[in-house]
C-alpha positions as CSV (number, residue, x, y, z in Angstrom):
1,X,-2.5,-3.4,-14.6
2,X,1.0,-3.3,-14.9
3,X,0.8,-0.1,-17.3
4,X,-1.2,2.1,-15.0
5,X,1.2,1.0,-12.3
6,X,3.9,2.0,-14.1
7,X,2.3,5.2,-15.0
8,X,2.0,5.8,-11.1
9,X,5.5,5.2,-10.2
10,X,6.5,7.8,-12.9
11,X,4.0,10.8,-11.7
12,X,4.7,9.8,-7.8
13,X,8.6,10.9,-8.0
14,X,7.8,14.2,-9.7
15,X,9.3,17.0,-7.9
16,X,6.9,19.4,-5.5
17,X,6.8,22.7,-7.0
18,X,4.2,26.2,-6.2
19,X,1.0,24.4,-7.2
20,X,2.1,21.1,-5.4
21,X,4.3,21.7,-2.3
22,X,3.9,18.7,-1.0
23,X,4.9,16.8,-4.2
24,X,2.8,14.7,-6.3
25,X,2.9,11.0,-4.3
26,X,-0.6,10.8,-4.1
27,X,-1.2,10.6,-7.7
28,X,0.5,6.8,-7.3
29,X,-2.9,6.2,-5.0
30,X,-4.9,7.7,-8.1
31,X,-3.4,5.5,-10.7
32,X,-3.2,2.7,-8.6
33,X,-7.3,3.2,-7.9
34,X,-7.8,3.3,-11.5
35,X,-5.9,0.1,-12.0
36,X,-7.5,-1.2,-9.1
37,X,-11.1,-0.4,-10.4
38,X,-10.7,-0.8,-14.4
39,X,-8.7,-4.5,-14.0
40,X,-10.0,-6.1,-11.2
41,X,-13.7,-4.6,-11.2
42,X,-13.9,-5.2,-14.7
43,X,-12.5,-8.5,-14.5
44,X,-15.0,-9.8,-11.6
45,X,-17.9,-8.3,-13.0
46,X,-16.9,-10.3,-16.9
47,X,-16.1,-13.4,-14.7
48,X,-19.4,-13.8,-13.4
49,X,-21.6,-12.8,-15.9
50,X,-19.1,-15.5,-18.0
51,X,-20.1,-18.0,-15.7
52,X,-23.9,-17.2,-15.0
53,X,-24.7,-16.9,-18.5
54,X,-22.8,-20.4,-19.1
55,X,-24.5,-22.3,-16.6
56,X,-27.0,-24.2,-19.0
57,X,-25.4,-23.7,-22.2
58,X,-24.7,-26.6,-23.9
59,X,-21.2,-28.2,-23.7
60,X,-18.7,-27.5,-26.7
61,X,-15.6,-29.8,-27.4
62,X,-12.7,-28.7,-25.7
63,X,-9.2,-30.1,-25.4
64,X,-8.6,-30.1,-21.9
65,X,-4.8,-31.2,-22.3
66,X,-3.8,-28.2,-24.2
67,X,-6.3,-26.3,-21.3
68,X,-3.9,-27.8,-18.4
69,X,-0.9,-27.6,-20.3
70,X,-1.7,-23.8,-20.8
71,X,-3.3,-23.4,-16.9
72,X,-0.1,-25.2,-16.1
73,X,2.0,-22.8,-17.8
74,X,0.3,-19.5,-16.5
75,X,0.7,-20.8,-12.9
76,X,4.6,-21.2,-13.2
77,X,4.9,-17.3,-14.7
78,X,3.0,-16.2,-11.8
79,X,4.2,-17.7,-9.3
80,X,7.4,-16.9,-10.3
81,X,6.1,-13.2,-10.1
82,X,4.1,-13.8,-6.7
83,X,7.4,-15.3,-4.9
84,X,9.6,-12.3,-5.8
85,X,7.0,-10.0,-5.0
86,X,6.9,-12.1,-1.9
87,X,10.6,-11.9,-1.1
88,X,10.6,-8.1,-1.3
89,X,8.2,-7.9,1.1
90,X,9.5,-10.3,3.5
91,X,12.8,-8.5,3.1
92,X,11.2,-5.1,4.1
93,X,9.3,-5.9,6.8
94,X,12.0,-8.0,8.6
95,X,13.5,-4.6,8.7
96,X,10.7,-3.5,11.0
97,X,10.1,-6.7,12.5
98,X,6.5,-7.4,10.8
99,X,5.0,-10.1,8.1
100,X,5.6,-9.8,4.6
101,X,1.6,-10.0,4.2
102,X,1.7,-7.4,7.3
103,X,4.1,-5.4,5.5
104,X,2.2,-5.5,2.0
105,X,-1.4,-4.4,3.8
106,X,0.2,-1.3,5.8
107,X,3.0,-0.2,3.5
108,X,2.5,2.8,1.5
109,X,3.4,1.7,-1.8
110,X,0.7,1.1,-3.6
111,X,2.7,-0.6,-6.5
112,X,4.3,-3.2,-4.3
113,X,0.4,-4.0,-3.0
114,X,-0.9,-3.9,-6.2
115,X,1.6,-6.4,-7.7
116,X,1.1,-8.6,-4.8
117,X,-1.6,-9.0,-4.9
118,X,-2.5,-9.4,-8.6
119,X,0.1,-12.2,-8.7
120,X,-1.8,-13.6,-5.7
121,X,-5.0,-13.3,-7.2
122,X,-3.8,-14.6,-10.6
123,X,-2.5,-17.8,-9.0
124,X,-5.4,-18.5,-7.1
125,X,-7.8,-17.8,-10.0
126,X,-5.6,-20.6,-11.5
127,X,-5.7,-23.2,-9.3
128,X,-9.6,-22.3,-9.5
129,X,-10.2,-22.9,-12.9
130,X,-8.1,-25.6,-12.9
131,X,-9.9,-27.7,-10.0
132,X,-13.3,-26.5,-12.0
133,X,-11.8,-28.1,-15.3
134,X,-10.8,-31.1,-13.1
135,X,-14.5,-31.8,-12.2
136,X,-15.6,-30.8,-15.3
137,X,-13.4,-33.6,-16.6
138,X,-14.3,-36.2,-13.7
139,X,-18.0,-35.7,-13.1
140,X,-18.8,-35.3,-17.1
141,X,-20.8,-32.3,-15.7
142,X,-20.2,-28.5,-17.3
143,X,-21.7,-26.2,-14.4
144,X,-17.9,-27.1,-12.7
145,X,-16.8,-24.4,-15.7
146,X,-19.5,-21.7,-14.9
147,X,-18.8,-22.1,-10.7
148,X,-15.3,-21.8,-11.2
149,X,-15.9,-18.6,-13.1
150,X,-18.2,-17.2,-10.5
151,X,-15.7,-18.0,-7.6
152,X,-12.9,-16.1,-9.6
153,X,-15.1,-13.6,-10.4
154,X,-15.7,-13.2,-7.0
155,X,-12.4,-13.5,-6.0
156,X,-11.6,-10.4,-8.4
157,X,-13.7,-8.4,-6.8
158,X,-13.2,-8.6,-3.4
159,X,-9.4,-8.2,-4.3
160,X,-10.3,-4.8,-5.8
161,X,-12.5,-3.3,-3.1
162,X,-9.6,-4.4,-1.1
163,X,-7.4,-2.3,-3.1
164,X,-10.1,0.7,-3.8
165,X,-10.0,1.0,-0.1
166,X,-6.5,0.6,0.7
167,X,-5.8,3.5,-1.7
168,X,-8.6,6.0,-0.4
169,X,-7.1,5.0,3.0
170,X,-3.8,6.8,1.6
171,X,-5.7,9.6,-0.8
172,X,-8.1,11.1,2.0
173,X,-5.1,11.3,4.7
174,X,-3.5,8.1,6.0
175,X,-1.4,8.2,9.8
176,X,1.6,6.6,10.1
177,X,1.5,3.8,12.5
178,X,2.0,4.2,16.5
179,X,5.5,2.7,16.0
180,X,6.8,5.3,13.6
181,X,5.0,7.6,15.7
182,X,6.9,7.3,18.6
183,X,10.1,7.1,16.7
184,X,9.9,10.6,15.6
185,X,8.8,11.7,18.8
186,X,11.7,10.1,20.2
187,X,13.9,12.1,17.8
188,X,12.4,15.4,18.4
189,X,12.7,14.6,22.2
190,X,16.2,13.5,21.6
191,X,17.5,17.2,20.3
192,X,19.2,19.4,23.2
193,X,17.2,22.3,22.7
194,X,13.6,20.6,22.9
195,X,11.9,20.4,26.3
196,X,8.7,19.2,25.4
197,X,6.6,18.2,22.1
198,X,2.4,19.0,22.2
199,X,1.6,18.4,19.0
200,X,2.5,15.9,16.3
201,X,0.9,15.3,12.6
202,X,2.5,12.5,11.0
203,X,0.5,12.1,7.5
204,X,1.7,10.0,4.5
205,X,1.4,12.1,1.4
206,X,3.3,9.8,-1.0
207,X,5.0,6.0,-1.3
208,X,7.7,6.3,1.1
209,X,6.8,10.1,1.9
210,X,6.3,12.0,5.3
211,X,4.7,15.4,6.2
212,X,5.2,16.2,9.5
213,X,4.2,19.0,11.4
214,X,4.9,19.6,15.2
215,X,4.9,22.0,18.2
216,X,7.4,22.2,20.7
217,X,8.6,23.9,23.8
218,X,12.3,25.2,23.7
219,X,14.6,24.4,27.1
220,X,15.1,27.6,29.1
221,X,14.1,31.6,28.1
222,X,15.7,31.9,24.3
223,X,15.7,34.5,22.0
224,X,13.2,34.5,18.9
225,X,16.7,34.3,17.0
226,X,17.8,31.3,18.6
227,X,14.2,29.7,18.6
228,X,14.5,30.3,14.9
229,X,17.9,28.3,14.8
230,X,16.7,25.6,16.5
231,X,14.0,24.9,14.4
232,X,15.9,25.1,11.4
233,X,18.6,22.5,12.9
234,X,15.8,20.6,13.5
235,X,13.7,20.7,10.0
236,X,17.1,20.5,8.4
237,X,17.5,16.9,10.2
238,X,13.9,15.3,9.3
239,X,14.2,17.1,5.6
240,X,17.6,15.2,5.4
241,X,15.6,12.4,5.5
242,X,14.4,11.0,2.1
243,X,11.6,9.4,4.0
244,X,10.2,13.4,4.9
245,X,8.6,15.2,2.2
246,X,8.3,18.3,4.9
247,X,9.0,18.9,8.4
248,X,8.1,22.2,10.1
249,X,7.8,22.9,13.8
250,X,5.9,25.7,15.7
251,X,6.5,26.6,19.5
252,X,3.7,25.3,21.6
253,X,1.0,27.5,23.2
254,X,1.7,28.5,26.5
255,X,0.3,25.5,29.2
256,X,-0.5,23.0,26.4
257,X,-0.3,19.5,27.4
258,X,2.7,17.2,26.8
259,X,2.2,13.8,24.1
260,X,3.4,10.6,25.3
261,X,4.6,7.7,23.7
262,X,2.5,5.2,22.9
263,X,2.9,1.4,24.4
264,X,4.8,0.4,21.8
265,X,8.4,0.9,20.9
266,X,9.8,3.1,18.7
267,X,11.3,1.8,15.4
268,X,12.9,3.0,12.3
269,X,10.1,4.8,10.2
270,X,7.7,2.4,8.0
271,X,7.3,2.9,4.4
């Protein structure tokens, strides 16, 4: 898990260039999919068959001290993991006034998601086989062992489709939320020589990446010259931004309706 995530951090800061010009951030959607689908898939699908074909079979002698010792052990290493992965969350959506789990389900980082929630999943899974192992222990019966790997297996799985969707959600074209939305709006609006805006495409192409494309209405009768300077003033600003990974602007067609913010109030953008 950890290698493919690292793998997607490293293609995801690579530079756009002529074949890519929107940079290559979505390849951190594509490794984190294949880390999503080749660990957790995997996993679940091993997990359950484990436990199914170990229903019935016949009990071998295990030393269940060294087993909770070890369980015991495992849980303290990730949990360690879980609460700093945790605090990093909670620190990044206090910023933007949401939950860390809030923060975690909507961000688009796919690394920070995927080590959440492999911690969480790992510590779960052990407090699963442990209570399995505990009524192993207490009721003398071994089927505890064989549910408890079902229920992890399960848990696995539904931890990856999670994931698997999270990162299509990002790979097929993923909108930044109403908040953001309205922030930039509220920027564009902001700029002396915009009147109006009638289009806005705010698309995450990348962790912590923008592409934005709008149209907008000039104040007054300008120049094409001027038009042009105004746009680049504007681009410049948003392309400043490490947040943008492109900003461009078109005038609107003559007539076209006006957007509106939405209800909600414009905050700094979320990544």
């Amino acid at each position: 898990m950890v290698f493919f995530l690292l793998v997607a951090e490293k293609k995801a800061v690579k530079p756009a260039d002529e074949s890519h010009p929107l940079g290559y951030g979505k390849e951190a959607y594509v490794w984190s999919m294949i880390a999503a689908f080749g660990v957790f898939m995997a996993g679940s699908i091993v997990s359950i068959y484990t436990g199914i074909t170990e229903w019935n079979a016949p009990e071998a002698e295990t030393n269940y001290t060294i087993a909770f010792i070890i369980l015991a052990v495992a849980f303290v290493l990730e949990g360690f993991s879980l609460v700093q992965a945790y605090l990093q969350s909670k620190k990044q959506g206090q910023a933007i006034e949401v939950s860390a789990i809030g923060y975690v389900v909507e961000t688009s980082n796919p690394t920070l998601r995927g080590v959440f929630f492999e911690d969480l999943a790992a510590v779960t899974g052990l407090v699963i086989a442990a209570a399995a192992m505990g009524m192993h222990v207490y009721t003398g019966q071994a089927f505890w062992d064989a549910l408890g790997s079902i229920i992890v297996g399960i848990l696995l799985g539904a931890v990856a489709i999670f994931l698997i969707s999270r990162n299509r959600d990002f790979l097929v074209g993923y909108k930044v939320s109403d908040s953001t939305h309205d922030y930039v709006l509220s920027e564009l609006l902001r700029h002396e020589g915009v009147d109006s805006v009638s289009y806005l495409h705010l698309e995450w192409v990348g962790p912590k990446k923008i592409f934005m494309v709008a149209a907008v209405d000039v104040r007054g009768n300008q120049r094409e010259e001027s038009i042009a300077q105004i746009f680049e003033s504007i681009e410049s600003q948003f392309r400043a931004n490490k947040i943008f990974q492109e900003a461009i602007l078109t005038l609107s067609a003559p007539n076209a309706k006006t957007i509106a913010p939405h209800k909600s109030t414009p905050d700094p953008v979320r990544s």
